[in-house]
Structures are given as structure tokens and as C-alpha cells.
C-alpha positions as CSV (number, residue, x, y, z in Angstrom):
1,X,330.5,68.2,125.7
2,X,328.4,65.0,126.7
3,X,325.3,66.8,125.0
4,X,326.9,67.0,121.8
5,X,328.3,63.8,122.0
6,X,324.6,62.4,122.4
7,X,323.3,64.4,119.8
8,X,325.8,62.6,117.2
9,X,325.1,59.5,118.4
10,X,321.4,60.4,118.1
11,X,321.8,62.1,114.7
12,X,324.0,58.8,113.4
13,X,321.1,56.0,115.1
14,X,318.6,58.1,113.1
15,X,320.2,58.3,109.6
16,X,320.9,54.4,110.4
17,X,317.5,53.8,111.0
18,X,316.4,56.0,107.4
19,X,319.1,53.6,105.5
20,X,318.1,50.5,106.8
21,X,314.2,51.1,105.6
22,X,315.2,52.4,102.9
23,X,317.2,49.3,101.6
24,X,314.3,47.3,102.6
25,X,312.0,49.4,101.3
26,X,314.5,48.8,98.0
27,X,314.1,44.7,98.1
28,X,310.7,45.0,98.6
29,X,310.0,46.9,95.3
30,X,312.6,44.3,93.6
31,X,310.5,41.3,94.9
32,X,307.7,42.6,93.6
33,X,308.6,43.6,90.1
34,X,310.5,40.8,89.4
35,X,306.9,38.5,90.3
36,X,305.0,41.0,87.5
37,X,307.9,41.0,84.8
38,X,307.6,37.6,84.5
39,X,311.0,36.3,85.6
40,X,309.9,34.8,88.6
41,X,305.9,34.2,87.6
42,X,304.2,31.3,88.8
43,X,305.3,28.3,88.0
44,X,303.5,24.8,87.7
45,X,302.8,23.1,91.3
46,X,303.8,19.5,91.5
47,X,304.1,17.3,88.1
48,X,301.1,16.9,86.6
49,X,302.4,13.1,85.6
50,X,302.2,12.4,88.8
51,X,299.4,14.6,90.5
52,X,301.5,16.1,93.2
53,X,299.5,19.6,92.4
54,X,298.8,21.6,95.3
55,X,296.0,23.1,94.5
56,X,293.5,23.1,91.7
57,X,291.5,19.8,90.4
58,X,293.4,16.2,91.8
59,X,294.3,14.1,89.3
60,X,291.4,11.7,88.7
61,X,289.0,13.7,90.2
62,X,285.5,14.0,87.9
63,X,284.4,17.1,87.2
64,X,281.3,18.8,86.3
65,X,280.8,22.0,84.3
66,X,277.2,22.8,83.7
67,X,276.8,22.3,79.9
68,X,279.8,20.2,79.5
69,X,279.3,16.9,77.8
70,X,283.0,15.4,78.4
71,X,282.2,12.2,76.4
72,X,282.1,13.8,73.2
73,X,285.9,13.7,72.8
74,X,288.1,11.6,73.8
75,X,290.3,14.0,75.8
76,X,289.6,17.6,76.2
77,X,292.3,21.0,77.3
78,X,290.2,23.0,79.7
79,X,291.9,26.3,79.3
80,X,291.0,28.2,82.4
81,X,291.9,31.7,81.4
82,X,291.4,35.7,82.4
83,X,291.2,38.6,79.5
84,X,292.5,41.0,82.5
85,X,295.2,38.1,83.2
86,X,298.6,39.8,82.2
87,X,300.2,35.8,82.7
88,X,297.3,34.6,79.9
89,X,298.4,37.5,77.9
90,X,301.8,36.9,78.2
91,X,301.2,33.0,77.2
92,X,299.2,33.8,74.1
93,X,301.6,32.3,71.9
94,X,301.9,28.8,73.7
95,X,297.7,28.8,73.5
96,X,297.7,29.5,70.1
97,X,300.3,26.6,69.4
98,X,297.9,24.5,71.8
99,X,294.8,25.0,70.1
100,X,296.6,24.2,66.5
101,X,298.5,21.1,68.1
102,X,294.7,20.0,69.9
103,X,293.0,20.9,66.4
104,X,295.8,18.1,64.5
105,X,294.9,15.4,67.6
106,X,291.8,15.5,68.0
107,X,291.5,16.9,71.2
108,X,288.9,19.4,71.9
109,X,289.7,23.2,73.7
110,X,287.5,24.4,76.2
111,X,288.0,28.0,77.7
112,X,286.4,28.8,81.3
113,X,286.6,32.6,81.7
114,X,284.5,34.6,84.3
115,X,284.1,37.5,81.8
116,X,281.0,38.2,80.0
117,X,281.2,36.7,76.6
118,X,281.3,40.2,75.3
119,X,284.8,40.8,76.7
120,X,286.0,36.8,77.0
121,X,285.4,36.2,73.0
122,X,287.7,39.0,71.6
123,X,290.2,37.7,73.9
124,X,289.7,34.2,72.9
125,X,289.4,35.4,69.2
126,X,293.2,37.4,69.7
127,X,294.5,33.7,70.7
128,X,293.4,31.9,67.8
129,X,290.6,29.9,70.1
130,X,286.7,30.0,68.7
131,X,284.4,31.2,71.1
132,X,282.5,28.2,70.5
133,X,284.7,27.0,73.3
134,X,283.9,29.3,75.5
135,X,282.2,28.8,79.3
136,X,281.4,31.9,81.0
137,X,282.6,30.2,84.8
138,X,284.6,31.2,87.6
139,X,288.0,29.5,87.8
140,X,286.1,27.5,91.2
141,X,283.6,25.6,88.5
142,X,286.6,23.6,87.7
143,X,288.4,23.6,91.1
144,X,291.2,25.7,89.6
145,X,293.1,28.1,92.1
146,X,293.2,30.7,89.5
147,X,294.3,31.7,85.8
148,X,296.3,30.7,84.1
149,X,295.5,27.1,84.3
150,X,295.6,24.2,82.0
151,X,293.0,20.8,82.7
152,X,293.9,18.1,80.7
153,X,290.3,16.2,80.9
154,X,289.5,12.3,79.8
155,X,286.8,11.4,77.9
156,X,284.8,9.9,81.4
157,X,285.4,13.4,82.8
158,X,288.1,12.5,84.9
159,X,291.5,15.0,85.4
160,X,294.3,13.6,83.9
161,X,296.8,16.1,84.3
162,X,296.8,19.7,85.9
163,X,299.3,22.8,85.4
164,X,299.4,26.1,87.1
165,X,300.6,29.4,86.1
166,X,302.5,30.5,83.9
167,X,304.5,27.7,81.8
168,X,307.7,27.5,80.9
169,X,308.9,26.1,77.7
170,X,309.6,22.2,78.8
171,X,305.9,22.6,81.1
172,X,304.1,23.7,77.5
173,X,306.1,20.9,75.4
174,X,304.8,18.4,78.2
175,X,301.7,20.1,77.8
176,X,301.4,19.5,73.9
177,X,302.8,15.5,74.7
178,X,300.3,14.8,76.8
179,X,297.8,15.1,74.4
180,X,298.6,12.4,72.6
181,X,299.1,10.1,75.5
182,X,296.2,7.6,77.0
183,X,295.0,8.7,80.1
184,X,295.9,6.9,83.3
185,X,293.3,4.5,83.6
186,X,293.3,3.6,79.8
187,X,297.2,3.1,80.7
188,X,296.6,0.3,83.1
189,X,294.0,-1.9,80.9
């Protein structure tokens, strides 16, 4: 009688144990496909008004990018962007709007993409961006944590504003405002 008694407990601790790994096993997979739908994608670190990013370019920070002549326009979007990027893919609408809104302004696009040019241009050319403004670097040549991210870059070559990820709708009107607006050390002259 005790040997069957033990064998029920052991049969219920082991169908225990299967349920509770599986339910795990079920959150895990939820986690995960919830971070690649989009409904919990990255969103921007810190507030790019006041430089509280946690990674990527500081604000006022100068940066270089061989080939890059910052003074020739006043403020510049460095789009820092991926064609295998499923978050740039995803955001080809707002980049589209950007370029069109930076076109009206004044303010000059630049895309950094590690691709080849062979595979970043028909990617650029799908968002509505000339591969004119293309640079073939790695996200690191501008001190960004990876793609997508958005540079907003003064004329001097100094960061004005920084966003990460994947936007969401009052991030990409900020984004389109703060073309418009003088940079932080024009705002204290």
C-alpha cells in the first residue's frame, strides 16, 4: 500500500514538474514574440531634449564620419539604418515623411548603413531617400548602439538630439519639430 501511495505522489510531482515548464516555456515564447511584432519594440532611451540617452552619441558630443563635411548645412538627420533591420522596415513610412519634412527645411539626410551600397541603395531608394546620402559605416562610426537610430547633427558637428529604436508616433512628431528648432548652443546666444 505505501508503494503505491509513493508512486502517485511521484507520478503527481512529475506531471507538476512538466506543467510548470511548460507554462514557462509558454511566457517565454510570449515575451519574445511580442519584442518582434512590434508591440513592445524598442523604444527611445532618455529624451533627446534633454540628453538623458543611455547609449549612443551624448548630446553635444562632435562627431566625425570620414567624408562628412557637417558645415555644409545647417543641421543634418543622420539616419543610422539596417536593410536586414525589420524595426527600419517597419518605420519606412515615418523616414519617408522625414526626408520630405527635412527636404521643405532645409535640413540635409544622411544614411549610415554597414551594407554594401549594392544592397543599402535599393533600400534607401524603397524609403524615398537618395543614395546620394548614403555612408557605407557601421552604426559604431557614429557612436550609435544600433539601428534604428536617428542623429540630429548641428552645423559645427555637434549632436543635438539622439533617439533610439523604434519611434512611436509623439517620438517621430518630436523628431520632425526639432528640425526646425536652433540647436542648443545657438539657443543660449
Amino acid at each position: 500500500m505505501l508503494n503505491r501511495w509513493r508512486a502517485h505522489i511521484e507520478v503527481i510531482a512529475n506531471v507538476s514538474i512538466i506543467v510548470v515548464a511548460c507554462l514557462a516555456c509558454i511566457l517565454l515564447v510570449q515575451r519574445i514574440t511580442r519584442r518582434s511584432d512590434g508591440r513592445t519594440s524598442p523604444q527611445p532611451v532618455g529624451s533627446p531634449r534633454t540628453g538623458l540617452a543611455r547609449s549612443g552619441p551624448s548630446i553635444g558630443e562632435h562627431l566625425q564620419l570620414a567624408g562628412v563635411d557637417w558645415s555644409t548645412s545647417a543641421r543634418t538627420v543622420v539616419l543610422v539604418l539596417s536593410a536586414k533591420c525589420h524595426f527600419c522596415s517597419d518605420s519606412a513610412p515615418f523616414y519617408r515623411r522625414l526626408a520630405d519634412a527635412a527636404a521643405v527645411r532645409g535640413v540635409r539626410i544622411l544614411a549610415v548603413m554597414p551594407e554594401p551600397r549594392t544592397e543599402a541603395a535599393p533600400f534607401l531608394a524603397s524609403i524615398g531617400i537618395s543614395d546620394r546620402a548614403l555612408v557605407t559605416a557601421s552604426p559604431s562610426a557614429v557612436h550609435a548602439p544600433g539601428t534604428p537610430t536617428l542623429i540630429l547633427v548641428s552645423r559645427s558637428g555637434s549632436v543635438d538630439a539622439v533617439w533610439l529604436g523604434r519611434l512611436r508616433p509623439e517620438a517621430e512628431a518630436d523628431v520632425v519639430t526639432r528640425l526646425t528648432e536652433q540647436s542648443p548652443a545657438v539657443r543660449g546666444q
